[in-house]
C-alpha positions in Angstrom: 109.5 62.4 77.0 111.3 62.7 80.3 109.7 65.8 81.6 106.3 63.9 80.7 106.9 60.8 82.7 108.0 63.1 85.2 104.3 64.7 85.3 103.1 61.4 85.1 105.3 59.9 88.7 104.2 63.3 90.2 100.4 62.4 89.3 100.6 59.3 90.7 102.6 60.6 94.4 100.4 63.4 94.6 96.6 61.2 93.7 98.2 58.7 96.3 97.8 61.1 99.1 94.5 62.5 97.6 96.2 65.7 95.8 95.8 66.8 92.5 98.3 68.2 90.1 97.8 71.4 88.1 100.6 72.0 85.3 101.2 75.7 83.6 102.7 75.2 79.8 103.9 77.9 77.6 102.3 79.3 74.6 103.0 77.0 71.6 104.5 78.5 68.5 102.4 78.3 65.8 104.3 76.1 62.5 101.6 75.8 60.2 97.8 77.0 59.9 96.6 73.7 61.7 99.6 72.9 64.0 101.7 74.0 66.9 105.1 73.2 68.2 104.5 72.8 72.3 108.5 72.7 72.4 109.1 70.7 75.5 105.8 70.6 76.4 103.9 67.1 75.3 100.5 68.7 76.0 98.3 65.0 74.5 100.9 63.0 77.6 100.5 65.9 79.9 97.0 66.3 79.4 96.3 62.3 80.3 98.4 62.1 83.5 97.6 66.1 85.1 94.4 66.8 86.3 94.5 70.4 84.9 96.9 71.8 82.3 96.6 75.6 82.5 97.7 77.7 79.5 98.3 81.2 79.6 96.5 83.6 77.4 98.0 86.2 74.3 98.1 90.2 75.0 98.0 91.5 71.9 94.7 92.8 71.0 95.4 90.9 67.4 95.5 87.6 69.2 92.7 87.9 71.2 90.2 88.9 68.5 87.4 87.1 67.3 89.3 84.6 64.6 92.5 85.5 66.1 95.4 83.9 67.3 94.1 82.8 70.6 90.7 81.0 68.9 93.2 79.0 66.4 95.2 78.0 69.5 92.3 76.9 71.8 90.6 75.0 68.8 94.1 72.9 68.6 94.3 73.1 72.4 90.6 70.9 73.0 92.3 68.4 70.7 95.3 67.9 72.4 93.9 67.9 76.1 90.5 67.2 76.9 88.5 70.2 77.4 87.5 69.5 81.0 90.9 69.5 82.2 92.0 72.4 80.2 92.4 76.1 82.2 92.7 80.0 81.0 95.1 81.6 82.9 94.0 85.3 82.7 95.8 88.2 84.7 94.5 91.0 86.0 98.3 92.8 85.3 98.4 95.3 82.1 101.5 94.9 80.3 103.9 96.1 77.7 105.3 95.4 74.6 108.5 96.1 73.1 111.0 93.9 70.5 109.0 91.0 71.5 109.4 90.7 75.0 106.2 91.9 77.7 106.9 93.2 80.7 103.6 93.3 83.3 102.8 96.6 85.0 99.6 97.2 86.9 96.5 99.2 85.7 96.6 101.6 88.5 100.5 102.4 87.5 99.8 103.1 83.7 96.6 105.3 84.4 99.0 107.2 86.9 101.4 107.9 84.0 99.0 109.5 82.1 98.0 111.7 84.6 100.7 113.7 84.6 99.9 117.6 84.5 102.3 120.1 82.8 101.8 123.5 82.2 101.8 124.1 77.5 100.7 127.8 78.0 100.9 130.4 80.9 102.1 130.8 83.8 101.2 130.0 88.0 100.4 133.7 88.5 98.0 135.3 86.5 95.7 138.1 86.4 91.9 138.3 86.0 91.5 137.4 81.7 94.6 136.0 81.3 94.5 132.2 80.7 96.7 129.2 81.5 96.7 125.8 79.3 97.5 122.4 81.2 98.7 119.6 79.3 99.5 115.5 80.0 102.9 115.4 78.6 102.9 111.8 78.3 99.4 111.6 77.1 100.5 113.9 74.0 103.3 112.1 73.3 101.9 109.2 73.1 99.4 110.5 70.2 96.5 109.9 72.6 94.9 106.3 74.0 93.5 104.0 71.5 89.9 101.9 72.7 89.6 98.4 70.6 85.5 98.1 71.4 85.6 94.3 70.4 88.3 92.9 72.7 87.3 96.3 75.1 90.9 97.1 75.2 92.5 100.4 76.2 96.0 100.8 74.0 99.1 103.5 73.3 102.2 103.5 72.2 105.4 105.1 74.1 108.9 105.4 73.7 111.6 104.5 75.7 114.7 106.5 77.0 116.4 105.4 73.7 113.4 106.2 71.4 112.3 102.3 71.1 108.7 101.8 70.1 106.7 100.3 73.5 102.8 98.9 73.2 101.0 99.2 76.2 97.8 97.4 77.1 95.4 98.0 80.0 94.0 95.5 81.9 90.7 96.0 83.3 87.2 94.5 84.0 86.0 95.2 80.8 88.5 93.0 78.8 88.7 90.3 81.3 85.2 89.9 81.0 85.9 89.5 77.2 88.6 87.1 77.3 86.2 84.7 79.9 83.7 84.3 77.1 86.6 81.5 75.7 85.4 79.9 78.1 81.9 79.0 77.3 83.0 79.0 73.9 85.4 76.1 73.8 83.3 74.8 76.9 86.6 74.4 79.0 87.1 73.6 82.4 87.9 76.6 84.0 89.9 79.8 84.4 93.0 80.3 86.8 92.9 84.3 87.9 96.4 85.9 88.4 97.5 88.9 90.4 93.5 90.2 90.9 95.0 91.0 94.4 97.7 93.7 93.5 96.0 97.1 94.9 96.5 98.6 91.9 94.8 96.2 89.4 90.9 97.2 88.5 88.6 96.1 91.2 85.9 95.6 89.5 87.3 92.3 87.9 85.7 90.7 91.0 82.8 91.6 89.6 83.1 90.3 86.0 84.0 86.9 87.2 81.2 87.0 89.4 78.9 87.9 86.9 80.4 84.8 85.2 79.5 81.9 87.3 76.1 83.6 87.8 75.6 83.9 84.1 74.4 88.1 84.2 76.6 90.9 82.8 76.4 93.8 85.5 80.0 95.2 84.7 79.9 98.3 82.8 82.0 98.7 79.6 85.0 101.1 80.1 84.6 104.6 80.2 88.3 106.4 80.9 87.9 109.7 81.5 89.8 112.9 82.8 88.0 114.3 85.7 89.2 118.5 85.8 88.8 119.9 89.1 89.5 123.6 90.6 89.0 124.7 94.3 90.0 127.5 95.9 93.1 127.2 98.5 90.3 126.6 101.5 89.3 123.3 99.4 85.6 125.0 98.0 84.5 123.6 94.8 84.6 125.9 91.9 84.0 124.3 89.1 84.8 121.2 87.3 85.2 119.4 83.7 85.2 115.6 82.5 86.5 114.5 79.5 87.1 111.2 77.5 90.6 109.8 78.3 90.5 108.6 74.3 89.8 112.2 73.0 93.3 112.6 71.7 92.7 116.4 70.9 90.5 117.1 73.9 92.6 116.6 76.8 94.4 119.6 77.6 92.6 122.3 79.4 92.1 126.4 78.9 91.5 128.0 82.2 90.7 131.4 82.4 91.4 133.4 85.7 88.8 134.8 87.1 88.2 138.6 88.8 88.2 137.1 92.3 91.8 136.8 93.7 93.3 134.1 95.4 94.7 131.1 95.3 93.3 128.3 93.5 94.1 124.2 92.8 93.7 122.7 89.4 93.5 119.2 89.8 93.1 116.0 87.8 92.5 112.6 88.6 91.5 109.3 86.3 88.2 107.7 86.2 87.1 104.6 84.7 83.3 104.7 85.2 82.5 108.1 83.3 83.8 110.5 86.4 81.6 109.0 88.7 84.3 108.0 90.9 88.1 108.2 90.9 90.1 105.5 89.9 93.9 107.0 90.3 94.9 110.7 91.2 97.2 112.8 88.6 98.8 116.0 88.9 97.2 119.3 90.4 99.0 123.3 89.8 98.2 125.6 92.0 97.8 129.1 90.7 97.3 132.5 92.4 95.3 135.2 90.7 96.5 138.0 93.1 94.6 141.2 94.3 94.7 143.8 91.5 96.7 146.8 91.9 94.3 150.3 91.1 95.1 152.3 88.4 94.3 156.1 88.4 93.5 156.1 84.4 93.0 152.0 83.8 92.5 151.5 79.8 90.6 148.5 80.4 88.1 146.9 82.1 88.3 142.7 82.9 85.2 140.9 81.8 83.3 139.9 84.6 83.8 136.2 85.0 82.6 135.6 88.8 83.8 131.9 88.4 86.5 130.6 86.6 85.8 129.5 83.3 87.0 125.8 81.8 87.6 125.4 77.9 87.8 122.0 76.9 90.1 122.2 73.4 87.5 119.3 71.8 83.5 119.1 73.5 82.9 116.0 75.2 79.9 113.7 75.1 77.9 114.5 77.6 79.1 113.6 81.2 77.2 113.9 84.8 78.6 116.5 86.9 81.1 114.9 89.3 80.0 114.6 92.8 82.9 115.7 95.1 82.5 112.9 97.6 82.5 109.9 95.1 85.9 111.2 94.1 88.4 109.3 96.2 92.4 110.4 95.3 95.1 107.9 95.5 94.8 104.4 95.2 91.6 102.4 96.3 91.1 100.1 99.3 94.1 97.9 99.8 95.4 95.4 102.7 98.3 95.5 104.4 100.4 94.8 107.5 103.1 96.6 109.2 106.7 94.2 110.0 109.7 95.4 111.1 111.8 94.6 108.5 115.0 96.7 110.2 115.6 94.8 113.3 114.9 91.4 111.9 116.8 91.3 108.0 115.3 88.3 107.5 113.2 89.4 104.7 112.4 86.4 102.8 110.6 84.9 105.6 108.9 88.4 106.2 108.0 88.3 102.4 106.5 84.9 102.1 104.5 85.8 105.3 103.0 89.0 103.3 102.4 86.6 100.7 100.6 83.9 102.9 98.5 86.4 103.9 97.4 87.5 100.7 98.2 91.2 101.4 99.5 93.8 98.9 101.3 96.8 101.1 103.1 96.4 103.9 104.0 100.3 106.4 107.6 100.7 107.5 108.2 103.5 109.9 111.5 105.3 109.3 113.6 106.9 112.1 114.9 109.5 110.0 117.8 110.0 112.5 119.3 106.5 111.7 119.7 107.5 107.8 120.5 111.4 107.9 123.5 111.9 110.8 124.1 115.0 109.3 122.9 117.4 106.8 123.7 116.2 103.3 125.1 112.4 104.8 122.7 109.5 103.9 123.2 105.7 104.7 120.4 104.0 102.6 121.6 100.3 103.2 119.0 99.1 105.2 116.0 101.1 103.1 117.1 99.7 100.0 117.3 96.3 100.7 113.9 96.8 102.4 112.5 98.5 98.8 114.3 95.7 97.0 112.8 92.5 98.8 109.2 94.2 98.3 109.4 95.5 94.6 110.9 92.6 93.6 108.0 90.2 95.5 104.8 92.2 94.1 104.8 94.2 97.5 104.0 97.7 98.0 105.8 100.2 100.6 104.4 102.7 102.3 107.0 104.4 104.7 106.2 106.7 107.6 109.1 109.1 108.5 109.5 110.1 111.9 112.2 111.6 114.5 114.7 114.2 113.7 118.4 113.9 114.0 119.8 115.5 117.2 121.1 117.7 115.0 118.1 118.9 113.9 115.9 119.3 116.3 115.4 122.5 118.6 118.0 122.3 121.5 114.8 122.4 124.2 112.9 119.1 123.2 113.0 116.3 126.0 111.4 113.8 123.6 112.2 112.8 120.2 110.3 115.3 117.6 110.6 117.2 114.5 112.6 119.6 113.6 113.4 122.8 114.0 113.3 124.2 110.5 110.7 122.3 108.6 113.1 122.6 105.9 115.7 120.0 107.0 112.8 117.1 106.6 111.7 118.2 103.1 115.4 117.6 101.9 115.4 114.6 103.9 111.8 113.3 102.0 113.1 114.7 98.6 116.3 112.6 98.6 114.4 109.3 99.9 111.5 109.7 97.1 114.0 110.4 94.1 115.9 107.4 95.4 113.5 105.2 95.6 111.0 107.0 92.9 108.3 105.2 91.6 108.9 101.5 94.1 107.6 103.7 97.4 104.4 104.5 96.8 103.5 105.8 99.9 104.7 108.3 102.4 103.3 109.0 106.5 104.2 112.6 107.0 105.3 111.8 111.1 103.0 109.8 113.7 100.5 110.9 116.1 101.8 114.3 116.2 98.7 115.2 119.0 100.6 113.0 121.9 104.0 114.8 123.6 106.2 112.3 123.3 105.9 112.1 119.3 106.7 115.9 119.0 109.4 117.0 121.7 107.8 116.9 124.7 105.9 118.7 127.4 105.6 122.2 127.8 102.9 123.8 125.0 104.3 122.0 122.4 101.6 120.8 120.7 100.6 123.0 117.8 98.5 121.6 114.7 99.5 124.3 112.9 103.2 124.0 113.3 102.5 120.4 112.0 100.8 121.6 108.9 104.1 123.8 108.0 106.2 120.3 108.4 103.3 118.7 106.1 103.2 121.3 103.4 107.1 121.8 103.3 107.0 117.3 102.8 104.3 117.5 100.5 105.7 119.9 98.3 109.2 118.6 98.7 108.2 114.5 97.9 106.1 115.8 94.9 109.1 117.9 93.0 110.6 114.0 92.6 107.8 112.0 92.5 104.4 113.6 91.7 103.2 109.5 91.4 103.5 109.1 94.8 100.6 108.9 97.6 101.6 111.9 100.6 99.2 110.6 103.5 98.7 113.1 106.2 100.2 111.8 110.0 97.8 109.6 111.6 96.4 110.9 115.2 96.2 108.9 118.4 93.0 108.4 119.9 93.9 109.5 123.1 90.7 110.1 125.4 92.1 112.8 126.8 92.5 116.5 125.9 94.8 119.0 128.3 96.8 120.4 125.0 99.7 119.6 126.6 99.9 116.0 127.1 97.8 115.0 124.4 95.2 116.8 122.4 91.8 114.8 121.5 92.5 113.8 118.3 89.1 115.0 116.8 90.2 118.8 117.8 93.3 118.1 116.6 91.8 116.8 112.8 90.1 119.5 113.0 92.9 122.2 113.8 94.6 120.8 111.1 92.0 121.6 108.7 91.9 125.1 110.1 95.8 125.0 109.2 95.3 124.0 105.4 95.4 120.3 106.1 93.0 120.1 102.5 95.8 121.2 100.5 99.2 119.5 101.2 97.7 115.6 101.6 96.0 113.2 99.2 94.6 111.3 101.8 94.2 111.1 105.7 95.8 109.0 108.5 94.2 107.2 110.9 94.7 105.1 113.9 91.3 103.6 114.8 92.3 101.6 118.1 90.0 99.3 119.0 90.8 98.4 122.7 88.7 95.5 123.9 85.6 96.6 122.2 84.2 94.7 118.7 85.1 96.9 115.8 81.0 97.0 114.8 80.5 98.5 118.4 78.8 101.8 118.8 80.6 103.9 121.5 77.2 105.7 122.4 75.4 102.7 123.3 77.5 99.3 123.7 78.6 98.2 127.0 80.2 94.9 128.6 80.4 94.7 132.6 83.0 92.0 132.0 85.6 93.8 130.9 88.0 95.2 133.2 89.2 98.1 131.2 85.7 100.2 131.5 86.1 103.8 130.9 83.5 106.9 130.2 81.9 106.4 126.6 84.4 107.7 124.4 85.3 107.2 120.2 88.9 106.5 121.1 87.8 103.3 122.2 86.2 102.1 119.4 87.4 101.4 115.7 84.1 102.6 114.6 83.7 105.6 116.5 87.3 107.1 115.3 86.7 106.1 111.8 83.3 108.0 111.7 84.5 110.9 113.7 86.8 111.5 111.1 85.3 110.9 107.9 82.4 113.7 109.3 85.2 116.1 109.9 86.1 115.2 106.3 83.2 115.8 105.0 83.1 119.6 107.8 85.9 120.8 105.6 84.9 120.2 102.0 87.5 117.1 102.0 85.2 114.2 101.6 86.0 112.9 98.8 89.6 111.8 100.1 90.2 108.5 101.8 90.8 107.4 105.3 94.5 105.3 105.1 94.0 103.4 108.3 97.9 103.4 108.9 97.9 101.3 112.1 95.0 99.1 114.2 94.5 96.4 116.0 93.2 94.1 118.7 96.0 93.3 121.8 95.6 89.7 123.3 98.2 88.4 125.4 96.0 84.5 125.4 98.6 82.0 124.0 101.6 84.1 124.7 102.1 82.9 128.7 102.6 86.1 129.9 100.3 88.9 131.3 99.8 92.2 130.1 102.3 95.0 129.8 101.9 97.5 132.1 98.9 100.2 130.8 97.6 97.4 127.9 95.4 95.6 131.4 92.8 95.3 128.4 95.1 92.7 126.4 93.6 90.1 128.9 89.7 91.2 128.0 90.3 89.8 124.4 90.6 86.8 123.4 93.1 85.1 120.1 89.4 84.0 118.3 88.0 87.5 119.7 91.2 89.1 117.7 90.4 86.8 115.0 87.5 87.6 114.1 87.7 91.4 114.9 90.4 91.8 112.6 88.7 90.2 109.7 85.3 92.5 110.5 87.3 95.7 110.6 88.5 95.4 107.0 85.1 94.1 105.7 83.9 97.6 107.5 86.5 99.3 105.3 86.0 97.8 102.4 82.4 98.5 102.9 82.7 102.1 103.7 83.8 103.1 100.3 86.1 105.7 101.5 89.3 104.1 103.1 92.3 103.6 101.1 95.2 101.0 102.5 94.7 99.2 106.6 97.5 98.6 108.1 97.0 95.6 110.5 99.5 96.2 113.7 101.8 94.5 113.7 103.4 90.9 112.2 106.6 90.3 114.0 107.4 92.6 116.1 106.7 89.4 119.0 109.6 87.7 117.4 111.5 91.1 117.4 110.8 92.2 120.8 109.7 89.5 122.9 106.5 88.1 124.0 106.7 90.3 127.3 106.3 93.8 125.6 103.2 94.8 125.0 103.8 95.0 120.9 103.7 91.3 121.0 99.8 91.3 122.1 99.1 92.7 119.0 101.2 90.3 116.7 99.4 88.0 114.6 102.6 85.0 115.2 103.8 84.3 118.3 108.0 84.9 119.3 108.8 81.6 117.8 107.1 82.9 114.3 104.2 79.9 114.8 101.0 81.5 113.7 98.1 82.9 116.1 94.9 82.1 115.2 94.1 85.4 113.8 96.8 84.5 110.8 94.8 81.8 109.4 91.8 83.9 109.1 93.2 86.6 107.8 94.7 84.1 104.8 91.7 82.8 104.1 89.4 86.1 104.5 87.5 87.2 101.3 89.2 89.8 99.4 
């Protein structure tokens, strides 16, 4: 009874000061077929003192059907604790199951497993006829994926490293919405929703709880599916093929080459809504049917196959064609923040700000010449700890790699750059993402490769091609280790200004790097959208405020908008629309609050105000989440006042001040809708 009198003094302190008190119990053990032992847990003293008692919910998909487990424990559970107070906690994590222990992973991670691609059959080079047979190892092994329709539960089976049996259950909107209609049935108080935020759980559960309070059913049942893609090396569509993720004996793929040479991309991604969009992107091959060599005397003539020709091994049901542009690779929309989690190793505090915030990701930009000081010599201290405070808090990385070694770079740069041979950076990426395989999710090939002083100076240096050989040479080298993880091409200043040799407009540049092969060596696109002292809304065309000291000629650079639309039409230009837009860094700089006047070139810091900032900042992510076709936002920056000092002009941008107390844009960034 002493941890129930306990409940009951902390009812009475926390009522006192007009609180209330919301206690989490464990699942009871079940003794007999009409009663439970709660173990330390007196759920009848509980119940009469707490003003909620929340109780977790069973993951099996035996205990959660109809006149399972979880109905005999609710129907003890109403007469133990008055329904009212009595709360489901459901997450929004899947999880696994092994020996009697369960272990949460997120949807987007399982679905990410599954989409690995291995060759069964063939090879990467064939000729005209000759056919090539892609596989999903794990898939196979795992004897296919298993649908329950009642509970509307996804299920396999796996084994572990030493050949132990592992359940795995997928969390999406579909079951959730199931396991709510306990709810209504044992008319209980209300449901507590856990981890909905993580990036990679299903979006859509948003939608089912919705659809919950408003009493309608708009979320769509389940329907996994492998979405087949090939395109030619220039990114043009050439065909396509969708098939039911739980068609055990229909998810390889026969591809027959074609008689038109050249290279082409077989990719697959993961869809949950029937292939109309993409949920998480798997594996891709590239193959190369090469120019035939002319025989004198040939003994055989190719069939005639003008397009390349998919053969499911099982026929679908019935699918829509996929529309490239509602195809968006990588992980969905997502918030995060950029700290600077070298200089200040106080990570906990950095950590519990993330949380505060309700963010997911956080971007960390990595001077590649503080951990490589010579070829083959690594010093991962600082990285790991930074990987180990965010895995083990819930928190996504995304790290941007930047600045060769001295040693590596070519003996003429003024200004730090890359390297000489493209070569010494794919090692350097191929070490970091098997170290840290599978807990970085994300990698920033460089940053703002159009402006001199991020690639070696002045002097004709800029060169989007040359960039697109550092890219392809990353994204080949982070892919051997970890084909899971998300390669995001390097985001481009908006600069304004375009004399190819201090800058390059950032439009041309995009669009150079398309010219380059940008299509083929990213899965989505960076983006720096600044947004000066203009409203993120604003159209750069027509908007216009006399007040503002910093006035220059219309231009997108100076507009969120206007750099986020340039883009996503060059996108679109080059066949690559159905990628997203990673907004790796943006912001609004105010220097209100901080006592001191702008930094020298940031004169428009004192146009904005902290509610101005405020409320931009919350409007630009509504925009991105409204677009449809941005991945992660980076807000710039979280500490880097504290780090730095309220006098540089990275401290304008901060959302807490140098003493760590929060600026208003803080709070309403906690407390925006997500």
């Amino acid at each position: 009874h002493e941890f129930s009198d306990f409940i009951a003094g902390l009812a009475d302190a926390l009522h006192s000061e007009g609180k209330l008190l919301s206690v989490m119990v464990e699942l009871p053990t079940m003794i007999s077929e009409y009663g439970y032992n709660s173990g330390a847990y007196d759920w009848g003293a509980i119940g009469k003192t707490a003003d909620f008692v929340v109780l977790p919910i069973a993951t099996t998909i035996e205990a959660c059907a109809s006149g399972g487990d979880m109905e005999d424990l609710l129907g003890w559970a109403v007469g133990e604790v008055h329904r009212d107070k009595l709360h489901l906690a459901i997450s929004a994590m899947s999880y696994q199951e092994q020996e009697g222990e369960t272990i949460a992973c997120t949807y987007g991670d399982v679905l990410a497993e599954l989409g690995e691609v291995a060759i069964a059959e063939g090879s990467q080079m064939l000729i005209p006829g000759e056919s090539l047979t892609l596989e999903l190892p794990k898939l196979k092994d795992a004897g296919g994926l298993n649908y329950d329709a009642e509970t509307a539960t996804y299920w396999y089976v796996r084994q572990d490293a030493e050949g132990r049996e592992q359940k795995v259950y997928l969390t999406n909107a579909a079951s959730v919405a199931y396991r709510l209609l306990w709810i209504d049935q044992f008319r209980l108080g209300g449901v507590v929703l856990a981890d909905v935020c993580y990036p990679d759980s299903d979006p859509r559960i948003w939608d089912a709880v919705r659809d919950f309070r408003n009493q309608t059913s708009s979320v769509a049942q389940s329907d996994l599916s492998l979405v087949w893609t090939i395109s030619t090396d220039e990114g043009d569509p050439v065909g396509s093929q969708i098939v039911p993720l739980d068609a055990a004996e229909g998810t390889s793929l026969v591809w027959t080459a074609p008689n038109n040479p050249g290279n082409y991309i077989i990719s697959l991604s993961i869809s949950d809504d029937g292939g109309e969009t993409t949920r998480v992107q798997g594996g891709s091959v590239e193959v190369e049917v090469p120019t035939a060599t002319p025989s004198p005397t040939p003994t055989s003539t190719p069939t005639a196959t003008p397009t390349p020709t998919l053969v499911p091994t099982a026929t679908p049901k019935p699918k829509p064609v996929v529309v490239a542009q509602s195809a968006m690779p990588g992980t969905g929309f997502g918030y995060g923040i950029q700290p600077d989690m070298v200089t200040d190793g106080d990570h906990g505090r950095i950590v519990s700000h993330v949380h505060q915030l309700g963010f997911g990701w956080i971007k960390q930009q990595v001077e590649w010449f503080r951990y490589n000081p010579g070829p083959g010599q690594y010093d991962w201290g600082t990285l790991d700890r930074i990987v180990d405070a965010c895995a083990n808090n819930g928190i996504n990385v995304m790290f941007s790699v930047v600045k060769a070694p001295h040693w590596a770079r070519p003996p003429g740069d003024t200004d730090e750059g890359p390297p000489a041979d493209p070569n010494t950076y794919g090692e350097f990426l191929k070490a970091m993402a098997a170290r840290y395989k599978g807990r970085v999710k994300a990698y920033e090939i460089w940053n703002e490769q159009n402006l001199y002083y991020e690639w070696g100076g002045r002097g004709g240096k800029l060169n989007a091609g040359k960039y697109v050989e550092l890219l392809k040479v990353a994204y080949g080298a982070i892919k051997s280790v970890d084909p899971g993880a998300i390669v995001i091409s390097g985001a481009l200043t908006p600069t304004g200004y375009n004399d190819g040799d201090t800058a390059i407009d950032d439009r041309v540049y995009l669009e150079q790097m398309y010219q380059a092969g940008l299509a083929r060596y990213c899965d989505a696109v960076g983006a720096h959208p600044s947004g000066y002292n203009n409203p993120p809304d604003a159209d750069w065309r027509s908007y216009s405020d006399p007040s503002k000291t910093f006035n220059p000629p219309p231009h997108p650079s100076w507009f969120f908008r206007g750099t986020m639309e340039s883009y996503r039409n060059i996108m679109v230009k080059y066949g690559d629309g159905h990628k997203r837009i990673w907004v790796t860094e943006f912001g609004w700089a105010t220097v209100e609050g901080l006592g001191v006047p702008p930094a020298e070139g940031y004169g428009y810091a004192a146009d904005n105000t902290e509610a101005e900032q405020a409320q931009w900042l919350v409007r630009a992510y509504e925009m991105g989440k409204g677009w449809g076709w941005v991945g992660v936002m980076f807000l710039w920056n979280l500490n880097f006042a504290p780090v730095s000092g309220k006098e540089n002009e990275k401290a304008a941008f901060g959302i807490v001040r140098d003493n760590w107390s929060p600026r208003p844009a803080f709070a309403a960034l906690a407390h925006m809708p997500k």
